[in-house]
C-alpha positions as CSV (number, residue, x, y, z in Angstrom):
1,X,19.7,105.0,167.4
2,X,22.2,102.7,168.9
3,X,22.2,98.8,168.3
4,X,24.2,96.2,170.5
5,X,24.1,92.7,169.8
6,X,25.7,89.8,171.4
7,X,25.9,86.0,170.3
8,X,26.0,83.8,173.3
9,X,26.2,80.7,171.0
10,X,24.8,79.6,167.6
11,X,21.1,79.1,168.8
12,X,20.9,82.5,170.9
13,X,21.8,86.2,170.4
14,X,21.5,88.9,173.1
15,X,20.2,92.4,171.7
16,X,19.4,95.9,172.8
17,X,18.3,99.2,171.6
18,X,18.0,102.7,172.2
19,X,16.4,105.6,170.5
20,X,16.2,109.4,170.9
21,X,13.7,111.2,168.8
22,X,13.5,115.1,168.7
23,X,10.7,116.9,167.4
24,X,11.2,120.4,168.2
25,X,8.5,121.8,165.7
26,X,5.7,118.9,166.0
27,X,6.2,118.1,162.2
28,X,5.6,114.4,162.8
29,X,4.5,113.9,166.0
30,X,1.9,116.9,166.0
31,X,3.1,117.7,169.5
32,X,6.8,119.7,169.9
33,X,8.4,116.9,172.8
34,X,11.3,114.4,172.8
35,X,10.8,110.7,172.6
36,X,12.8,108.3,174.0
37,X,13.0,104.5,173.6
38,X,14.8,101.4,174.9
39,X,14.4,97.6,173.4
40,X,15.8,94.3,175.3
41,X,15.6,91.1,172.8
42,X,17.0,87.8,172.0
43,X,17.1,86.2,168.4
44,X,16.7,82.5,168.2
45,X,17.7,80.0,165.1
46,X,16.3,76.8,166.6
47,X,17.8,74.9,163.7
48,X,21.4,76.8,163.3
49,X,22.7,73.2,161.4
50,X,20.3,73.0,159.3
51,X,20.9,74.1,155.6
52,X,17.3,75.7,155.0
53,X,16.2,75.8,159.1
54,X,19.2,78.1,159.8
55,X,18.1,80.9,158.0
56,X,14.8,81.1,160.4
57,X,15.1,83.3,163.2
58,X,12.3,84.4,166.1
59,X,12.9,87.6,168.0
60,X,11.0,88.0,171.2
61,X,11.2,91.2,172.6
62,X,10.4,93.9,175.6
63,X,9.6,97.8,174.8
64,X,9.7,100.2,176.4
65,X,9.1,104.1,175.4
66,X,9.1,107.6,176.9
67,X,7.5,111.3,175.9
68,X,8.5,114.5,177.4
69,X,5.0,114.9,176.9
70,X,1.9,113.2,177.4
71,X,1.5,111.4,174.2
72,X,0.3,107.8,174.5
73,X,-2.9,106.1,175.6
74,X,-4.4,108.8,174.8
75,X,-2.5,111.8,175.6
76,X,-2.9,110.6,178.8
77,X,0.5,109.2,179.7
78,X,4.1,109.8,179.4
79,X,5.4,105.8,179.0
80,X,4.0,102.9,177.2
81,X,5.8,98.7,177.2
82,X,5.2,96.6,174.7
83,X,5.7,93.1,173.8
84,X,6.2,91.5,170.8
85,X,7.6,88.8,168.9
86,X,8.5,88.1,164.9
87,X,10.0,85.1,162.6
88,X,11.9,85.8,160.2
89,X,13.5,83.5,157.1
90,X,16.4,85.3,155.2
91,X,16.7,83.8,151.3
């Protein structure tokens, strides 16, 4: 996996990911492929001045994965996208 993150300022961060997954044997996956991934994001603190509110973060972000073999929906498809989001309060 490789991780990049940028801070445009104290309320927003830039992120991106990507992922390579070999399973040559079909150990984990039950079918021998490669999986690939890539992940776009931002990280939020809506309240970066605020002593408690600055240790809240929300992380919207956009998915999006591919199998050398059919393997999601189903079995049916190579590629899936997802969307998600989640808060997060460090202590």
């Amino acid at each position: 996996a490789g991780y990049l993150v940028y801070r445009i300022n104290e309320y927003l961060s830039a992120a991106g990911r990507l992922e390579w997954y070999r399973d040559e044997e079909g150990f984990t996956t039950a079918l021998r492929q490669t999986l690939y991934e890539a992940t776009i994001g931002v990280t939020i603190t809506p309240f970066p001045h605020d002593p408690v509110g600055a240790n809240f973060k929300l992380r919207p972000e956009l998915r999006g994965d591919y199998a050398s073999r059919r393997f999601f929906d189903g079995l049916t498809r190579h590629d899936q996208w997802t969307f998600g989001v989640d808060g997060i309060f460090n202590f």
